[in-house]
C-alpha positions as CSV (number, residue, x, y, z in Angstrom):
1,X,115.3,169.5,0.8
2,X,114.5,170.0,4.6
3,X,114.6,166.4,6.4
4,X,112.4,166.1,9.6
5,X,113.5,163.7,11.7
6,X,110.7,162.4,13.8
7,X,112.7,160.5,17.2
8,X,111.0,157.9,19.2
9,X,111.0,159.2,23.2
10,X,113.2,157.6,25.3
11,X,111.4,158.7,28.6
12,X,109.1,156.5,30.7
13,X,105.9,156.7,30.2
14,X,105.8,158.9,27.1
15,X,103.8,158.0,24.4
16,X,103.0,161.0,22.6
17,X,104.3,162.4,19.8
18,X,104.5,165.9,17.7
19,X,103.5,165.2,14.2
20,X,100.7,163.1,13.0
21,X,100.0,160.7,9.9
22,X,98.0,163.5,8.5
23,X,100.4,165.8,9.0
24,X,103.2,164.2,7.9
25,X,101.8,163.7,4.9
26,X,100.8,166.9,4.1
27,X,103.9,167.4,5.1
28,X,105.6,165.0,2.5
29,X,103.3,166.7,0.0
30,X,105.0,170.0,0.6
31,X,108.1,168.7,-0.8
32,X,109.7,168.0,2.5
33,X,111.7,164.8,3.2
34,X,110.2,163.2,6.9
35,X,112.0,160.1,8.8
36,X,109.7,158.9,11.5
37,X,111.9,156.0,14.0
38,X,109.9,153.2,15.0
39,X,108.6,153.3,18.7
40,X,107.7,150.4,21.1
41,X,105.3,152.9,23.1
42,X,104.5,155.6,20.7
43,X,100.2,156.0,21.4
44,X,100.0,156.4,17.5
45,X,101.2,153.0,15.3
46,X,104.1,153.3,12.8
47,X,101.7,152.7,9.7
48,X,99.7,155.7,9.2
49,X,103.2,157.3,8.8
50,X,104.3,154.7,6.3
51,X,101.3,155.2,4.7
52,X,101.9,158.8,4.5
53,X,104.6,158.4,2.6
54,X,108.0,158.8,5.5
55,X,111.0,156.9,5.9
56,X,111.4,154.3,8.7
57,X,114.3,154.4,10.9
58,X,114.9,152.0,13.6
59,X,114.2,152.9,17.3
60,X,116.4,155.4,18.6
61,X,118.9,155.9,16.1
62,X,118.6,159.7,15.5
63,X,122.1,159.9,16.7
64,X,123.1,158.6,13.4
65,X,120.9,160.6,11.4
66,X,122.4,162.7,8.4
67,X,123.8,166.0,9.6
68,X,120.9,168.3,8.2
69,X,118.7,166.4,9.4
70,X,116.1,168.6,12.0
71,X,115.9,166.0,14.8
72,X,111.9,166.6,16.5
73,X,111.2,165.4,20.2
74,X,108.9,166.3,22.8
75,X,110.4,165.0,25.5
76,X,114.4,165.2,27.3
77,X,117.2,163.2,25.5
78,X,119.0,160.4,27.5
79,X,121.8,162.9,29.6
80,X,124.8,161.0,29.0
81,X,126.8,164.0,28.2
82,X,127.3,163.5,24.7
83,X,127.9,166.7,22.6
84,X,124.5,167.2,19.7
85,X,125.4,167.9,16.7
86,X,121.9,168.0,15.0
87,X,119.5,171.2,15.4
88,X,116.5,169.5,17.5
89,X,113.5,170.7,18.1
90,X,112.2,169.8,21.7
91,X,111.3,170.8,25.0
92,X,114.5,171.6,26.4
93,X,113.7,172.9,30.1
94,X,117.0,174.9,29.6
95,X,116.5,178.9,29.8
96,X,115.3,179.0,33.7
97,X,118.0,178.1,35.3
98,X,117.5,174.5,36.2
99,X,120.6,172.5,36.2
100,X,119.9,170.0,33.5
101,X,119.0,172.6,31.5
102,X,122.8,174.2,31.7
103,X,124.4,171.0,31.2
104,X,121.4,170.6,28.0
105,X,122.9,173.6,26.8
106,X,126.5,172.6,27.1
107,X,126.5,169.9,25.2
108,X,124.4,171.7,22.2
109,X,127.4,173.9,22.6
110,X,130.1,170.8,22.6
111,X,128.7,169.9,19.6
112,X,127.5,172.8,17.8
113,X,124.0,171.7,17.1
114,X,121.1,174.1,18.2
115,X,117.9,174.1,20.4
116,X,114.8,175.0,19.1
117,X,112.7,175.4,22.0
118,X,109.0,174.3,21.6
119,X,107.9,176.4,24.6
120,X,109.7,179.4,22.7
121,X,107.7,178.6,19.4
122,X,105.8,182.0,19.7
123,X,103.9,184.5,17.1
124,X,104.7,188.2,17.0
125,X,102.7,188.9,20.0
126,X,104.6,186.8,22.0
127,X,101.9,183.9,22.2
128,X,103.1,180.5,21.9
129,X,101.6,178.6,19.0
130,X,101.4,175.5,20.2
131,X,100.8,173.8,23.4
132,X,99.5,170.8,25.2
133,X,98.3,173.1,28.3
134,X,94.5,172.1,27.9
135,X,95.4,168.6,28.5
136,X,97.9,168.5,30.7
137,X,95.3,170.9,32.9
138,X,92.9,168.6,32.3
139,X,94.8,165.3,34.0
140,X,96.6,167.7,36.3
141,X,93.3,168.1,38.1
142,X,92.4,164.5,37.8
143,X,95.6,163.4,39.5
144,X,95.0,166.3,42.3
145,X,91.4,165.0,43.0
146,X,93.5,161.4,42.8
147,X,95.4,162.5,45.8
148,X,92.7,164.3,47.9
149,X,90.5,160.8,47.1
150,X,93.6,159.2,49.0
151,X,94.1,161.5,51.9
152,X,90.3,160.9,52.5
153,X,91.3,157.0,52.7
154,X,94.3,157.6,55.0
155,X,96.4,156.9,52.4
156,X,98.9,158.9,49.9
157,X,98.2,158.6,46.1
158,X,99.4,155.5,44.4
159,X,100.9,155.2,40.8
160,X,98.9,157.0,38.1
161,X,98.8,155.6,34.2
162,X,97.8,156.0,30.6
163,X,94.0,155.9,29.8
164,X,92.7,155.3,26.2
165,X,91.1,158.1,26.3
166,X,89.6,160.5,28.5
167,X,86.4,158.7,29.1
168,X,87.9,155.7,30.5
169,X,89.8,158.5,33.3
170,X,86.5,160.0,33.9
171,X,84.9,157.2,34.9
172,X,87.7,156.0,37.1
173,X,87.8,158.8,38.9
174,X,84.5,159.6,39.3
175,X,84.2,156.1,40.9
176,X,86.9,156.7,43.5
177,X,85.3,160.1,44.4
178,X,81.9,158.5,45.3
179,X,83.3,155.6,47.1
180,X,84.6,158.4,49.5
181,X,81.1,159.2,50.3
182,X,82.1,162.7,51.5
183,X,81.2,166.0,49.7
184,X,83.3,166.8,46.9
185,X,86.4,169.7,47.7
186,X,86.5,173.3,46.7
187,X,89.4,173.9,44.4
188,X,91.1,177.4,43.0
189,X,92.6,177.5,39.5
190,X,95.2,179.9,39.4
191,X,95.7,181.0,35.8
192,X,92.2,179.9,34.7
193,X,91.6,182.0,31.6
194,X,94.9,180.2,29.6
195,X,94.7,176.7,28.2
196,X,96.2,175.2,31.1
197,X,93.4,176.6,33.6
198,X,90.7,176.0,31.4
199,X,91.8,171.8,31.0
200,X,91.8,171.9,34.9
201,X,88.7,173.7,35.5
202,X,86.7,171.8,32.8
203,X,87.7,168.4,34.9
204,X,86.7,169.8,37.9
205,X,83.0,170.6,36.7
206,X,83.1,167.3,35.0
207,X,83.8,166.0,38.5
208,X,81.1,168.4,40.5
209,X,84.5,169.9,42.2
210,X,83.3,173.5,42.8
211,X,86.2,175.6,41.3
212,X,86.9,179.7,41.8
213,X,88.7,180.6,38.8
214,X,91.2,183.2,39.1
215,X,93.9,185.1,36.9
216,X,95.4,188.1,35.8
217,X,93.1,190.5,37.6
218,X,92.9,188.6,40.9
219,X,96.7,188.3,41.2
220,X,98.0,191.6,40.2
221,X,98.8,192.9,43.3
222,X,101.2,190.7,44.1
223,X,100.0,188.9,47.5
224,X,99.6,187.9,50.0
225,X,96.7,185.6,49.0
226,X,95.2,183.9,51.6
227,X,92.1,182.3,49.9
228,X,95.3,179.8,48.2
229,X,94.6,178.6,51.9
230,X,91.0,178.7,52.5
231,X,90.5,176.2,49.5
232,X,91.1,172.3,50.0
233,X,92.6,171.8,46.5
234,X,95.1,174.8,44.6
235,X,95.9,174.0,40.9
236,X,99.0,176.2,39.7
237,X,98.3,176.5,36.1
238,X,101.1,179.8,35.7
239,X,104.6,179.1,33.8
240,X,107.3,180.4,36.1
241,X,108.9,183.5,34.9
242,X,110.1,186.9,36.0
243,X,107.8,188.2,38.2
244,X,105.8,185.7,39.2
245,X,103.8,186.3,42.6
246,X,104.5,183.6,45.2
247,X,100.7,182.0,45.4
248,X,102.3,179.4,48.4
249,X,105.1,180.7,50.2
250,X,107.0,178.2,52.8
251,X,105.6,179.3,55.2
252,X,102.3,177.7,54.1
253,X,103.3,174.0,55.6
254,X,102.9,175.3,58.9
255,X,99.9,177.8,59.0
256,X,96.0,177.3,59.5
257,X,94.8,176.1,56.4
258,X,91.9,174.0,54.7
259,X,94.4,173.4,52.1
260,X,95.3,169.9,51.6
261,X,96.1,169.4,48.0
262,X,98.5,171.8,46.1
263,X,98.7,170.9,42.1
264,X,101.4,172.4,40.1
265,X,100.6,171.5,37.2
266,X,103.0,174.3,35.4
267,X,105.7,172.1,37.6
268,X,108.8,173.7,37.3
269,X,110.0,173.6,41.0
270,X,113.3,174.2,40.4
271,X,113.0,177.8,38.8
272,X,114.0,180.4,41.1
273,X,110.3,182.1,40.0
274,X,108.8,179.0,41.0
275,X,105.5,180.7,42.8
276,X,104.7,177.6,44.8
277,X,107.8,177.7,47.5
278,X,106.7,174.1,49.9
279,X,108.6,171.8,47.4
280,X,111.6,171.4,45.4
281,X,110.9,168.3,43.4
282,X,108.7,167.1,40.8
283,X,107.2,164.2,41.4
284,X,106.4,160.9,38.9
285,X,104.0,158.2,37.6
286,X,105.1,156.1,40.2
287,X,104.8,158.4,43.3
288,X,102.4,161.1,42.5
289,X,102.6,162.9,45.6
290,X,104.8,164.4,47.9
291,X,103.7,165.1,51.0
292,X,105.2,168.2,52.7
293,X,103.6,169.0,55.4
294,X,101.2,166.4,58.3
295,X,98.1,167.2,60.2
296,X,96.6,168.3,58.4
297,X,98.7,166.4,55.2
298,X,99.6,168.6,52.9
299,X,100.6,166.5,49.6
300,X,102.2,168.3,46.6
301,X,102.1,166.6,43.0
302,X,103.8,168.0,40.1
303,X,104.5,165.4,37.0
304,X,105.9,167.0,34.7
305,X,104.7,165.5,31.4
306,X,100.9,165.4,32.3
307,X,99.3,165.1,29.0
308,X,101.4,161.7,28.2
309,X,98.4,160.3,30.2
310,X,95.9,161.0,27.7
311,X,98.5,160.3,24.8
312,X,96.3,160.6,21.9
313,X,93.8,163.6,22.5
314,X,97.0,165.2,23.4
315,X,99.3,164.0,20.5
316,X,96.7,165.0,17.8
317,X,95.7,168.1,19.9
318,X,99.0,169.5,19.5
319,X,100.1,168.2,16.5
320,X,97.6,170.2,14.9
321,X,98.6,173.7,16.5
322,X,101.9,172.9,15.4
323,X,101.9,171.3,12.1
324,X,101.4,175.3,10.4
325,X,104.7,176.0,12.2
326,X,106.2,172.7,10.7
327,X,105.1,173.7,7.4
328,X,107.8,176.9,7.1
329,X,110.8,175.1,8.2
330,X,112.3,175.5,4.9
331,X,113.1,179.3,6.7
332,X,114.3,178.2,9.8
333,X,115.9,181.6,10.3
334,X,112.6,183.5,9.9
335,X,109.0,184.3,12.2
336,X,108.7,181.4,14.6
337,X,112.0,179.5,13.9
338,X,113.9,182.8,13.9
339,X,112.4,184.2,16.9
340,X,113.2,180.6,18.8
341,X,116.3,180.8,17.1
342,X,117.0,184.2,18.8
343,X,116.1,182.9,22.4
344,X,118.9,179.9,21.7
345,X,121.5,182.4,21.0
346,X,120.7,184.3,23.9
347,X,120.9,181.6,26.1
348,X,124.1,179.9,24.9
349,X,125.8,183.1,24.9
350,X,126.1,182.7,28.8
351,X,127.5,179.2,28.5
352,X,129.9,180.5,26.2
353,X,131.0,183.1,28.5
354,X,131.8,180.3,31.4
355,X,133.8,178.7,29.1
């Protein structure tokens, strides 16, 4: 019988989780055995999962979970370097190059376990099947206008948190626009047409934030690109990769620019395909932005789990995409599974090798 194993995150302000009651139970009904550890934080109570029919495991305690067990995060583990014996599925950050990633990857190799990647969950055509772009485009905007809304103060942005639900940010943010009392900023999406563009570009026209959507077409030649410049707000909604054009280079801190606001929401400053080249640090919940540049300010934010501020749109939102995928782990070597599988190898073939 396949066991999911449902962990409790252990970062700061996470509260989302993978799976919902619904699914799990349809899960459960399927035959499959599901463990769901209790969480102090977690946006969605333990009793809709008791209800569903899983096990209850004490907070944490996955490390003592039965061998077979498939462990299911969203978020990083604790790094304290001990080897992982389980296979987990999770957002490992591991297969760009960053540096926790290779010490992620040594320790799956320590202990033989194995990475299934979420962000490597992807259909024949390549397409990931599940994601939480839309929201984490959606707060990645808010927390951009947050920051402009600052700079228009004199300020630098102060902490951001969880909200309910997206109603309560909208109207908190919408307040602290028209307190300004200053026409709203012009802002380009870069990578508008994916789910990550479209969350950001829907809270700017919620907002009256006059947005020029670009993608694909508009940055196929590779840059320059100026207009990043001409615009007071850029929101990076491209994943890093291969190829990537370099939307702000260095450079950018000290030229003439309108641009006061960069937000990468894709965040993954550490990549060496990083296309946004003014920063080399994400930045947090407590201290949204970094600011890179003065006179004009030039602030950067990039918090890396952006959706954990709407918790439950984005918990049930992605839980849903996923839960098909969830359904066929009893062939963990095939479509999906296999193909993440396949990426796992590839990558922990090159730790291997320093060994």
């Amino acid at each position: 019988m396949t066991h999911l194993w449902v962990r409790a995150e252990q970062r700061p302000n996470e509260e989302r989780v993978g799976l919902t009651p619904d699914g799990a139970a349809a899960l459960v009904e399927a035959g499959m055995r599901v463990t769901v550890e209790e969480s102090s934080v977690r946006a969605i109570p333990i009793d809709g999962y008791r209800a569903a029919g899983c096990e209850i495991a004490a907070e944490n305690s996955w490390p003592d979970a039965p061998r077979d067990a498939i462990v299911f995060g969203l978020k990083e583990l604790p790094e304290d370097g001990t080897p992982l014996v389980h296979r987990h599925i999770m957002f490992g950050h591991a297969y760009k190059g960053q540096p926790a990633g290779r010490e992620l990857l040594r320790r799956f190799n320590a202990g033989g376990g194995t990475l299934y990647d979420l962000e490597y969950l992807v259909d024949e055509a390549g397409r990931r099947v599940a994601a939480f772009g839309y929201w984490a485009g959606f707060a990645g905007a808010a927390v951009a206008l947050k920051c402009w809304a600052a700079q228009q103060r004199g300020e630098i942005a102060g902490p951001v948190r969880q909200y309910p639900g997206k109603d309560a940010l909208l109207d908190e943010l919408k307040a602290e626009l028209d307190a300004i009392g200053a026409a709203r900023p012009r802002a380009l999406v870069i990578g508008a047409l994916g789910r990550v563009g479209t969350g950001a570009a829907d809270l700017c026209d919620i907002m009256g934030v006059a947005v020029t959507k670009w993608d694909i077409a508009e940055t196929a030649h590779g840059g320059p690109f100026p207009e990043v410049l001409e615009h007071e707000i850029f929101l990076n909604c491209i994943l890093a990769r291969p190829g990537c054009p370099v939307f702000v280079p260095a450079d950018a801190v000290s030229a003439p620019r309108k641009l006061t606001v960069i937000g990468d929401i894709a965040c993954d400053p550490s990549s060496d395909f990083s296309p946004v080249k003014v920063y080399d640090r994400v930045t947090d919940w407590d201290a949204p932005a970094l600011r890179v540049a003065e006179n004009p300010p030039l602030d950067v934010t990039a918090i890396d789990n952006l959706p954990s501020m709407l918790p439950v749109e984005s918990s049930i939102d992605y839980a849903g995409q996923l839960l098909p995928s969830l359904m066929t782990l009893d062939a963990l070597g095939d479509g999906v599974w296999g193909r993440a599988r396949a990426e796992y190898d590839r990558h922990i073939a090159t730790i291997r090798q320093e060994a």
